[in-house]
C-alpha positions in Angstrom: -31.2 55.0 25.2 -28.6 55.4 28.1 -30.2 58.7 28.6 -33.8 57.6 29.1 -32.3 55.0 31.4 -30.5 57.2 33.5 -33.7 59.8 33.5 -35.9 56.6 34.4 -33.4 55.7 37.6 -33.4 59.5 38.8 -37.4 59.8 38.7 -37.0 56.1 41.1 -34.6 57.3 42.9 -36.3 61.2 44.2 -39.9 60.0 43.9 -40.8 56.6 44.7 -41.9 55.8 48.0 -39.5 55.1 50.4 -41.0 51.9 52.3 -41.5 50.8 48.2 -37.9 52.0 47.1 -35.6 50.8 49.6 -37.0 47.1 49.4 -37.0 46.8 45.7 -33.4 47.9 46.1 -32.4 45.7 49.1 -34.3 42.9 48.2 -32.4 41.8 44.8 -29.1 42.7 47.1 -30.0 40.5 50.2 -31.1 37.7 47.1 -27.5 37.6 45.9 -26.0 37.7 49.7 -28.6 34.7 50.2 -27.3 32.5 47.3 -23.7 33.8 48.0 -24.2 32.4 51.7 -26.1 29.1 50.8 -23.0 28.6 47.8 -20.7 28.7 51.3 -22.9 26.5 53.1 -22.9 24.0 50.0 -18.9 24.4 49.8 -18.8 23.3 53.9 -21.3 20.8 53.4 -19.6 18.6 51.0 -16.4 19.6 51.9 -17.2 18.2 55.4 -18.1 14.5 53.8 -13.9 14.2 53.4 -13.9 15.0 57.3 -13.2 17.3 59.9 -9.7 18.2 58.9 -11.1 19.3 56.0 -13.7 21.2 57.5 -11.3 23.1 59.1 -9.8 24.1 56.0 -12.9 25.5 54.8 -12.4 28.0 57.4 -8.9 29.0 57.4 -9.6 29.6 53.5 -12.7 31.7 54.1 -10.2 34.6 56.0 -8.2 34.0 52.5 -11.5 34.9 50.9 -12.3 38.1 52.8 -8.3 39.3 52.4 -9.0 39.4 48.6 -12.2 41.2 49.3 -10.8 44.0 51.0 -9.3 44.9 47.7 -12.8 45.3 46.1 -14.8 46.7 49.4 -11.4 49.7 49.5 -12.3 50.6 46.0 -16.1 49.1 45.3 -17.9 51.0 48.8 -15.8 54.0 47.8 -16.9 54.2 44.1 -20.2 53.2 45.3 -20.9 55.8 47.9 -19.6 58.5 45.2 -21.0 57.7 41.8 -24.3 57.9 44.0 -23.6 61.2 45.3 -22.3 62.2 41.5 -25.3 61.1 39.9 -27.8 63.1 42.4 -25.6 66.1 41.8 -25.8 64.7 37.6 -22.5 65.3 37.3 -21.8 61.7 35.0 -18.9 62.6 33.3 -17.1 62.7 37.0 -19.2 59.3 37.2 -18.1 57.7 34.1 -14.5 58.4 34.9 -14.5 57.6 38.6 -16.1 53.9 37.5 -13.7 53.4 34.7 -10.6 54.4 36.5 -12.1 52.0 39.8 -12.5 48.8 37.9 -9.7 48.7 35.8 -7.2 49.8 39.4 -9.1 46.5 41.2 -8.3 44.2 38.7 -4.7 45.0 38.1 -4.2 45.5 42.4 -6.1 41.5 42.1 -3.5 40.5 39.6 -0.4 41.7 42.0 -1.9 40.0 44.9 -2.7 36.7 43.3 1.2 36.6 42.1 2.6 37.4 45.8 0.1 35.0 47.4 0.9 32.3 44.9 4.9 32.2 46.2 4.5 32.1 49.8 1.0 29.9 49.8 2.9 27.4 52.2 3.4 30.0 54.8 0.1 31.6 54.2 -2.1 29.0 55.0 -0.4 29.1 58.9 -0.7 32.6 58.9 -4.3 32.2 58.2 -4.6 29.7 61.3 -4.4 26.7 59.8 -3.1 23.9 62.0 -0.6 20.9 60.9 -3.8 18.4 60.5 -4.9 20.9 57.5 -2.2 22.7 56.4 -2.7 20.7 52.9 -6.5 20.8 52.8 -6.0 24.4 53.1 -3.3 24.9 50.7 -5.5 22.4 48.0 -8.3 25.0 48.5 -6.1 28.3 48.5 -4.7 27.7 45.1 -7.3 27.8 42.8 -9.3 30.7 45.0 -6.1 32.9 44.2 -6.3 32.5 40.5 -9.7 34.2 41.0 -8.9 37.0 42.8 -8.9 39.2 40.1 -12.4 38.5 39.4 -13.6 38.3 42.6 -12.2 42.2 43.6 -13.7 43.1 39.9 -17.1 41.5 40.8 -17.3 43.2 44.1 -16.6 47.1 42.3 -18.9 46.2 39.5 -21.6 44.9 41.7 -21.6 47.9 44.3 -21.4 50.1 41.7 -24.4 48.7 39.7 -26.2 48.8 42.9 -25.0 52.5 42.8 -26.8 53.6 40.3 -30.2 51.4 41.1 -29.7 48.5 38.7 -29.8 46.3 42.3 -31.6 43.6 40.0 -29.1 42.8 37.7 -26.2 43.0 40.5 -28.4 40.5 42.4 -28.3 38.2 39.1 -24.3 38.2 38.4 -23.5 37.6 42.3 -26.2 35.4 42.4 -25.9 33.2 39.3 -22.2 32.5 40.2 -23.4 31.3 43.7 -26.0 28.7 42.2 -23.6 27.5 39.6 -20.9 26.9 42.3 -23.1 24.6 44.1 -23.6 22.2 41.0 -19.9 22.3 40.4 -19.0 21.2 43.9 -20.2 17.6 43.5 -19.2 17.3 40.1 -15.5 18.5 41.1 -15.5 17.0 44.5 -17.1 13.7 43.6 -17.0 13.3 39.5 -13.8 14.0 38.9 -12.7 12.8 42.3 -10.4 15.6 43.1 -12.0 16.6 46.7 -10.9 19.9 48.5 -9.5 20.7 45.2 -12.5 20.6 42.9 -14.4 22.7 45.5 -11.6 25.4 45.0 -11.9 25.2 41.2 -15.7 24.8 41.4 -15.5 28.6 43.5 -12.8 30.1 41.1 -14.8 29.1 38.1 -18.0 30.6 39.3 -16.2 34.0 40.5 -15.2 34.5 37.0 -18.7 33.9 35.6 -20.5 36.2 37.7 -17.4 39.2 36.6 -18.5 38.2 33.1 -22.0 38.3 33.7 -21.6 41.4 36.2 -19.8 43.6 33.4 -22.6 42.6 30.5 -24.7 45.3 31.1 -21.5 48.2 30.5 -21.3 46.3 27.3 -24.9 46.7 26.2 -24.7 50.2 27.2 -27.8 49.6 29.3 -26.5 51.5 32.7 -26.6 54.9 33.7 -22.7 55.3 33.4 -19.9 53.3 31.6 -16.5 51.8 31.8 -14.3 52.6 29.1 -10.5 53.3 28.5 -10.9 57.0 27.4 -12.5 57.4 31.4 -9.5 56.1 32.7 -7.7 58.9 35.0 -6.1 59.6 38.4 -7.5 62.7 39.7 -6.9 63.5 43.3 -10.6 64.7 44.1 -11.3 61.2 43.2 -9.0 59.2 45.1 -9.6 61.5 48.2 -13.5 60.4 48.3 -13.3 56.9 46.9 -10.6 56.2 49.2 -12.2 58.4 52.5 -15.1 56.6 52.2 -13.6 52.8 51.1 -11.5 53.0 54.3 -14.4 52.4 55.8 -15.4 49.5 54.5 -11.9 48.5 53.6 -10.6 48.4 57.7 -13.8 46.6 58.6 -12.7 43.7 56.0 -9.4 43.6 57.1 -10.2 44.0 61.1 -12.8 41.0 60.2 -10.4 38.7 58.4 -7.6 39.9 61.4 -10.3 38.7 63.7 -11.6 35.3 62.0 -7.4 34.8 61.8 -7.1 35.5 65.9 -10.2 33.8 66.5 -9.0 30.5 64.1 -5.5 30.6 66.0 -7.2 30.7 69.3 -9.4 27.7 68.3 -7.0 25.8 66.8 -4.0 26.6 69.7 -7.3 24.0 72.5 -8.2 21.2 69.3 -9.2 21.1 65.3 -12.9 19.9 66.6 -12.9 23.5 67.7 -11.6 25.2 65.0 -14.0 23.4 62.8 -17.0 24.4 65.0 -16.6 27.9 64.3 -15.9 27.2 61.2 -19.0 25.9 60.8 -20.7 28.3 63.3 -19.4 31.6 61.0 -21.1 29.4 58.0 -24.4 29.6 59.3 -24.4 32.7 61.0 -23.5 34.3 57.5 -27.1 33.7 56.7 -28.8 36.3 59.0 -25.5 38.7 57.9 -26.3 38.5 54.7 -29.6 39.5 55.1 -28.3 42.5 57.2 -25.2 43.8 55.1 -27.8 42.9 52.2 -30.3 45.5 53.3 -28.1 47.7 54.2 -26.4 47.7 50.9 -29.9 48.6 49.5 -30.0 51.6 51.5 -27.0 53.1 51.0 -27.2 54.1 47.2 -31.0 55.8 48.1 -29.5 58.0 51.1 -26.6 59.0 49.2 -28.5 59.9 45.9 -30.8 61.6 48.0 -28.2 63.1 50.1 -26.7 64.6 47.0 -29.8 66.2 45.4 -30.4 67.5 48.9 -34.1 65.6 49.3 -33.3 66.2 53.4 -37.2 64.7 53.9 -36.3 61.3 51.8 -33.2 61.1 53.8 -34.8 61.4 57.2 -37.4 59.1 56.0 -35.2 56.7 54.6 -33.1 56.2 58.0 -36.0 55.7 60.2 -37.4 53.2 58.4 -34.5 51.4 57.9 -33.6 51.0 61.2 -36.7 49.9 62.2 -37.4 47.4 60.1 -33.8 45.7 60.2 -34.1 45.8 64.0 -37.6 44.1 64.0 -36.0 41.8 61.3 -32.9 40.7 63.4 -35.3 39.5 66.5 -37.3 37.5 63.9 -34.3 36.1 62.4 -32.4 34.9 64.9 -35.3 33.6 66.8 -35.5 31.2 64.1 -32.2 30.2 63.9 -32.1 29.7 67.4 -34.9 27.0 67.1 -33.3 25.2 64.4 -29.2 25.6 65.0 -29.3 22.3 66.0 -30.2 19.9 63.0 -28.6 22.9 61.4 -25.2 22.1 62.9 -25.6 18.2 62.7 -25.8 18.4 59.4 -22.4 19.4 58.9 -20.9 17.4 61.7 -20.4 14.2 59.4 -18.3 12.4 61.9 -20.5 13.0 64.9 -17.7 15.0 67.1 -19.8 16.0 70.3 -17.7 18.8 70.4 -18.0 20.7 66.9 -21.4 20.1 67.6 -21.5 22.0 71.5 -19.4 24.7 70.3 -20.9 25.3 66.9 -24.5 25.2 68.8 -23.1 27.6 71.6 -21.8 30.1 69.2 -24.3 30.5 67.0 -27.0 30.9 69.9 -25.0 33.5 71.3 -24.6 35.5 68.1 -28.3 35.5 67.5 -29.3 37.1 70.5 -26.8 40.2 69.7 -28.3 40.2 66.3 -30.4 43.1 66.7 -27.3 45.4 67.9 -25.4 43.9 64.5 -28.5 44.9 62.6 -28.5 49.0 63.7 -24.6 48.7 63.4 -25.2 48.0 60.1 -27.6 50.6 58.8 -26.0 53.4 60.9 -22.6 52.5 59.1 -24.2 52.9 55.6 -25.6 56.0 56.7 -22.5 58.0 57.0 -20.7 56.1 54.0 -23.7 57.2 51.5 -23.4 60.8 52.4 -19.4 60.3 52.3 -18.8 61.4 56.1 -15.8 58.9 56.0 -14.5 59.7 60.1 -18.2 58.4 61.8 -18.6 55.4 59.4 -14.6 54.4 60.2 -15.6 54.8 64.0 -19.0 52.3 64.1 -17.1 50.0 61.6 -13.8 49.6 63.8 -16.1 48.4 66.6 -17.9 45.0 65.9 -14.4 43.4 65.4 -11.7 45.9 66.4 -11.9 47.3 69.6 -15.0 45.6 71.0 -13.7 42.2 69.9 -9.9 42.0 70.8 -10.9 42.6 74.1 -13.5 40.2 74.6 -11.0 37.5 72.9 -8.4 37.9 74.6 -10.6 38.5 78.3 -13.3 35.5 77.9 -11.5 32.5 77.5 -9.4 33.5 80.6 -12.4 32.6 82.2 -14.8 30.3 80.5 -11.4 28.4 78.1 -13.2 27.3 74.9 -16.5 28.6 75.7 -15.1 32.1 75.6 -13.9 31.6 72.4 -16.9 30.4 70.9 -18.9 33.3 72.8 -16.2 36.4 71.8 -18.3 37.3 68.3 -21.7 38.2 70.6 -20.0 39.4 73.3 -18.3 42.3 70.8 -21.6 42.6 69.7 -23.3 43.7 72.8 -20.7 45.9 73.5 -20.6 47.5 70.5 -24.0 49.2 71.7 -21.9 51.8 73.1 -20.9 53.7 69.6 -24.1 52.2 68.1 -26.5 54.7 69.9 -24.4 57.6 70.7 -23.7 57.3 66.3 -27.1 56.6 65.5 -28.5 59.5 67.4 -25.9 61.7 66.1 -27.4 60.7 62.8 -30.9 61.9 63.1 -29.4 65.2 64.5 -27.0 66.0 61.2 -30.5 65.0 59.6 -32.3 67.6 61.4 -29.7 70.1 61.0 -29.9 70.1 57.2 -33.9 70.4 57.5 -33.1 73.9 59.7 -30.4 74.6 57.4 -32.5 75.3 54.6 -35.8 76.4 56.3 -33.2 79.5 57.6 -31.8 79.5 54.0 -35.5 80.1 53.0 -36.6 83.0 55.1 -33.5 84.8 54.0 -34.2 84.6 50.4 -37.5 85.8 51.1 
């Protein structure tokens, strides 16, 4: 059976039609993003009913979130870009072992960092930016998300690498189940049992472990492509080289991203709490339209690098170009919308009516929609050098949204504008991230190119 399956995926994979393909894989992906982002929106919502204080918290914990993530994106985007590769080469024995040995390394690296974190959590929390007003919100919701961190690194490897083999629809369902069942925990925790920031923490550890359960089913039934077993299990340096090349990717654009929410949190927090609990809220919402955008471009990346390994250089081509245009066109339309409705959006969550969370939040999230489009190729381009595992140029674009474009602008804009700066740093690294989005993307379509002349001279010398 897991033979036919795999047979079935391979056919998909080098045949369908690419404006049919990519959607049917992005679309279950940018699902489970959705539900993901609308479980966080939940979490702030009734989170913020205990008050701003506690709204803050929300957000120092969210950096706490993405620090446990970076685990899972080192090792999950790695094995994901890979076993793609692997599998368009069919070379599953390498796959097998490079799954087996991935999963079972994240969960023991989330068991170490769940014991460390658990010691210093008082210290943490300030690290993280929390300020005295919510240094015990944040340290009510940090506890129980650490006793999850196993699962959540596991459920971020298992889900990238379901995704890597074309079962996107059953990644979408773990991720996404978890998400919905968090939100009907949250009042029962928060309101039921009347334990408040620390039933929404339990309520999110509870449904990270669910969706690991549900995400590592299908290796169970024997119903994917590869598998995760013990006898798989092995360190070999070829591996660790690519998985590794090509995590570091994603795994410094995690940790420059929580680096930056912590900067960004400090800086807040350092003119008022109203202000770190705008962004807080802000970085909410605006995780909508980002989902929608690393969503897509999670799709994409398994079809150019299964492509990319079978050497299908048309499908490749044709799969770029059409992604970029459509997540452009999709950004404009996206935060066009947002724009119109940021403001009941942001009311909603201002339970206490502070006319500043609500100037701030409406400020940044305005800003960040009109630099949407920018985020939107950043995105794609980046996914286009991870699936065909050119580890350098993906590092480069991924280092620029919130490493070198944004310290600058965080440090630089609220010289001038004070707290507006602040809440306008996120677009302004956007925009100027422009100038290693096209120079990359470019770049792209000529290594593209290249490969089609490549083996039209390879042709005409055989003949």
């Amino acid at each position: 059976m897991r033979a036919a399956i795999s047979n079935e995926k391979k056919r998909v994979m080098l045949e369908e039609n690419i404006a049919t393909l990519i959607p049917k894989m992005a679309v279950p992906t940018i699902v489970a993003q959705l539900i993901t982002t609308v479980y966080n929106l939940v979490d702030t919502y009734f989170v913020s009913t205990l008050g701003t204080n506690a709204t803050a918290a929300v957000g120092v914990n969210s950096s706490l979130e993405r620090t446990i993530t970076i685990i899972g994106s080192l090792i999950g985007a790695g094995a994901c870009s890979y076993i793609s590769r692997l599998l368009g080469a069919e070379k599953k024995s390498d796959a097998n072992r490079v799954l087996s040995t991935s999963i079972l390394t994240g969960l023991g690296l989330g068991v170490i960092f769940m014991v460390i974190c658990r010691f210093v959590i008082g210290d943490l929390v300030y690290v993280l930016g929390a300020t005295d007003d919510c240094a015990a919100y944040s340290m009510q919701y940090a506890t129980y998300v650490l006793y999850a961190a196993p699962f959540m690194i596991g459920s971020f490897i298992l889900n990238m690498c379901l995704r890597s083999e074309g079962s996107a629809m059953f990644a979408m369902v773990g991720i996404g189940f978890g998400g919905v069942l968090n939100c009907f925990l949250d009042p029962l925790f928060i309101y039921t049992f009347d334990l408040g920031v620390a039933g929404a923490s339990m309520a999110t550890a509870i449904s990270k472990f669910v969706s690991f359960c549900i995400l590592l089913w299908p290796y169970f039934r024997k119903t994917t492509s590869v598998e995760i077993a013990l006898r798989h299990f092995r360190y070999v340096w070829q591996d660790i080289r690519e998985v590794v090349a090509i995590g570091s990717s994603s795994f410094f654009r995690s940790a420059l991203a929580v680096v930056a929410a912590v900067s960004i949190n400090r800086v807040a927090g350092s003119f008022s709490t109203s202000a770190l609990a705008a962004l807080s809220v802000a970085n909410r919402v605006m995780e909508f339209p980002f989902a929608i955008i690393l969503g897509f471009g999670q799709g994409y990346q398994p079809v150019v690098g299964f492509n990319w390994g079978a050497k299908a250089w048309k499908r490749v081509k044709e799969s770029y170009t059409f992604s970029c245009a459509l997540s452009a066109v999709g950004a404009v339309v996206i935060g066009a919308l947002i724009t119109v409705f940021a403001s009941p959006i942001v009311h909603a969550f201002n339970r206490e009516a502070d006319a500043e969370v609500l100037r701030l939040g409406l400020l940044c999230i305005r800003l960040q929609c009109l630099a949407l489009p920018i985020h939107a190729l950043n995105s794609i381009i980046n996914m286009f050098y991870a699936g065909i595992g050119q580890a350098r140029n993906a590092l480069i674009i991924n280092l620029s949204r919130q490493g070198y474009c944004f310290f600058p602008a965080l440090w630089i804009a609220p010289l001038f504008w004070g707290i507006n700066g602040v809440a306008a740093t996120q677009a302004i690294a956007d925009m100027l991230s422009i100038v290693v989005v096209l120079p990359l993307g470019l770049h792209a379509l000529n290594l593209i190119n290249g490969k089609f002349a490549e083996t039209a001279d390879n042709t005409e010398g055989r003949a």
